[in-house]
C-alpha positions in Angstrom: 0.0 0.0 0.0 1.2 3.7 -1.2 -0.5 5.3 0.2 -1.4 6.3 3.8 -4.4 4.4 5.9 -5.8 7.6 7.0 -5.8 8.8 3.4 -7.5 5.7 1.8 -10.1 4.7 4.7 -10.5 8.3 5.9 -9.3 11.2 3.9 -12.2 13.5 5.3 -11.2 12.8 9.0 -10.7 15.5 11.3 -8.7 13.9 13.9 -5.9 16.6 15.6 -3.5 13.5 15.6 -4.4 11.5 12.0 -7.5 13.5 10.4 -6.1 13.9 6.7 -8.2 17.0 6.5 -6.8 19.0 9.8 -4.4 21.2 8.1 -3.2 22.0 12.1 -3.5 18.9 12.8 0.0 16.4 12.8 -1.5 14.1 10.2 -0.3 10.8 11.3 0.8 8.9 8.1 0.5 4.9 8.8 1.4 1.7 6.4 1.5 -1.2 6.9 5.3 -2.6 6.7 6.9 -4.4 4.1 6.4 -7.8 5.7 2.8 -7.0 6.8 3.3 -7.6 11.0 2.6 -4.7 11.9 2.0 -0.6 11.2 4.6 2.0 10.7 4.5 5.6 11.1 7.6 7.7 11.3 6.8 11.1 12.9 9.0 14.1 13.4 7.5 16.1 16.5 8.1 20.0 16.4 9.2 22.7 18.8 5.9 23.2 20.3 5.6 19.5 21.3 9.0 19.8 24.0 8.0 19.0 27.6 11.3 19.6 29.4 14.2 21.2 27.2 15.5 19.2 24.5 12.7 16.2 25.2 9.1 15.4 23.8 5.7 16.1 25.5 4.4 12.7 27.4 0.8 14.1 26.1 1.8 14.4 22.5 3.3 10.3 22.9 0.9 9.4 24.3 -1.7 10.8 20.9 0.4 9.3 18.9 0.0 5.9 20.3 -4.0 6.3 20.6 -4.1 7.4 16.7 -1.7 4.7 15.3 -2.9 2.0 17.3 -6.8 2.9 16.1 -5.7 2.8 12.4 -3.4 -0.3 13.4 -6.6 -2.4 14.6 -8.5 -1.0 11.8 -6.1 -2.3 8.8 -6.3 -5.2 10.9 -9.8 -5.8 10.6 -9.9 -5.0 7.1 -7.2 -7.6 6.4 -9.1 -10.6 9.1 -12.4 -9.5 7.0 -10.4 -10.1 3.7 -11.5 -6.5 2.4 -9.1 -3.6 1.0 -9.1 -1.0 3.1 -11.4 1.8 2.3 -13.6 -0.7 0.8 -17.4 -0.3 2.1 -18.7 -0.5 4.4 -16.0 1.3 6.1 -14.5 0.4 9.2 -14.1 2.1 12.3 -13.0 2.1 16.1 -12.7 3.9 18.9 -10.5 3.6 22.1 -12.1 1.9 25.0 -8.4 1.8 27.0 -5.6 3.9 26.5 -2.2 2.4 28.4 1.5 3.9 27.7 4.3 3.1 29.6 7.5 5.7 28.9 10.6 3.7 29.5 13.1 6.3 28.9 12.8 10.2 27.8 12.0 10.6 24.5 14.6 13.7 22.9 13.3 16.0 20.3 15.4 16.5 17.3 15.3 12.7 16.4 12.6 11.0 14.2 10.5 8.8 16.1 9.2 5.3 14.5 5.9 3.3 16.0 5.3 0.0 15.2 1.9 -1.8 16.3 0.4 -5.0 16.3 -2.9 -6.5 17.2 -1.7 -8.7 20.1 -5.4 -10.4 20.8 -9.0 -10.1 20.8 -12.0 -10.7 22.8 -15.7 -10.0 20.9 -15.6 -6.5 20.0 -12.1 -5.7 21.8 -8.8 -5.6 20.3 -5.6 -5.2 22.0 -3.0 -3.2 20.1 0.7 -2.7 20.9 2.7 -0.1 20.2 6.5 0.8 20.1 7.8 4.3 20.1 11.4 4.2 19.4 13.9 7.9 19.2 16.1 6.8 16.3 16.6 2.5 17.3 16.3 3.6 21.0 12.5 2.0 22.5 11.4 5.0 24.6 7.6 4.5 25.3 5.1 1.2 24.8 1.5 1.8 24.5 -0.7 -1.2 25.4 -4.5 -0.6 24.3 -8.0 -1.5 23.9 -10.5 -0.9 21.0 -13.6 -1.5 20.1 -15.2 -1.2 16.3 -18.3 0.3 16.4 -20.9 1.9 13.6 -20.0 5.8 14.1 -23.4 7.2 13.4 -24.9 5.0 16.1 -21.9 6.6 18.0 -22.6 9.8 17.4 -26.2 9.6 17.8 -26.0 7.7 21.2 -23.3 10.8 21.9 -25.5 13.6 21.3 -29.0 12.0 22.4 -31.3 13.7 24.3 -34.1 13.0 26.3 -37.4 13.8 24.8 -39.2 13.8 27.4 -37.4 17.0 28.8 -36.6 18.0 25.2 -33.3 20.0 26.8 -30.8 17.2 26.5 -30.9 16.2 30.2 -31.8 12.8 31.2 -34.0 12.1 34.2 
């Protein structure tokens, strides 16, 4: 695959850390690698993402392992399905657990490469791994859980109000 996940499955997504259409967003790029175990994204973090001088943000790590691990259990389940991704009906998940574990500081300056796997699943959760590494150096692990849902039901179940009260506020 050329081209990125985000921009085949979802290339109207809004997402701050993969939505293709953010333009102030860090548009996460992930492929599947070359021998097809897992999902790659390189990432080069700016200025504005340094915790401590000359190191990156926890937060911003921890983003990039919630969006790359969602797109990593997606192109999963397009693959276990036997579908392209992209192909219809689409595919989608959300994070039911978000887990990272920073091992060492991560410096800024130095291109940082995640690799994730889905490590098992359970009915409608998936556990997904992911590896931060500075350069070769392993400097966080995210261990996660996601779900794949229908995002209009989502949404709907999101923003539903009670019509009884008619002002959104449940009884």
């Amino acid at each position: 695959m050329k081209e990125a996940l985000q921009d085949v499955c979802g290339p109207n997504g809004i997402c701050y850390g993969c939505g293709p259409a953010n333009p102030k967003g860090i548009q996460i790029k992930s492929y599947w690698s070359k021998d097809g175990r897992c999902v790659i994204a390189t990432v080069h973090p700016e200025q504005k993402y340094t915790s401590w001088p000359g190191l990156v943000y926890g937060g911003f790590l921890a983003m990039l392992v919630d969006c790359h691990s969602n797109w990593t259990v997606m192109a999963h389940h397009y693959r276990a399905d036997g579908r392209e991704p992209g192909s219809l009906p689409s595919i989608n998940c959300v994070t039911g657990q978000l887990g990272v574990r920073y091992l060492k500081p991560t410096p800024m300056g130095v291109p940082l490469n995640l690799c994730a796997w889905v490590e098992g699943e359970v009915g409608r959760k998936t556990r997904v791994i992911c590896e931060i590494r500075a350069g070769d150096e392993l400097t966080a692990v995210g261990d996660s859980i996601f779900f794949r849902v229908d995002t209009n039901a989502l949404a709907d179940q999101a923003h539903q109000k009670d019509v009884a009260h008619g002002d959104g506020h449940r009884a």
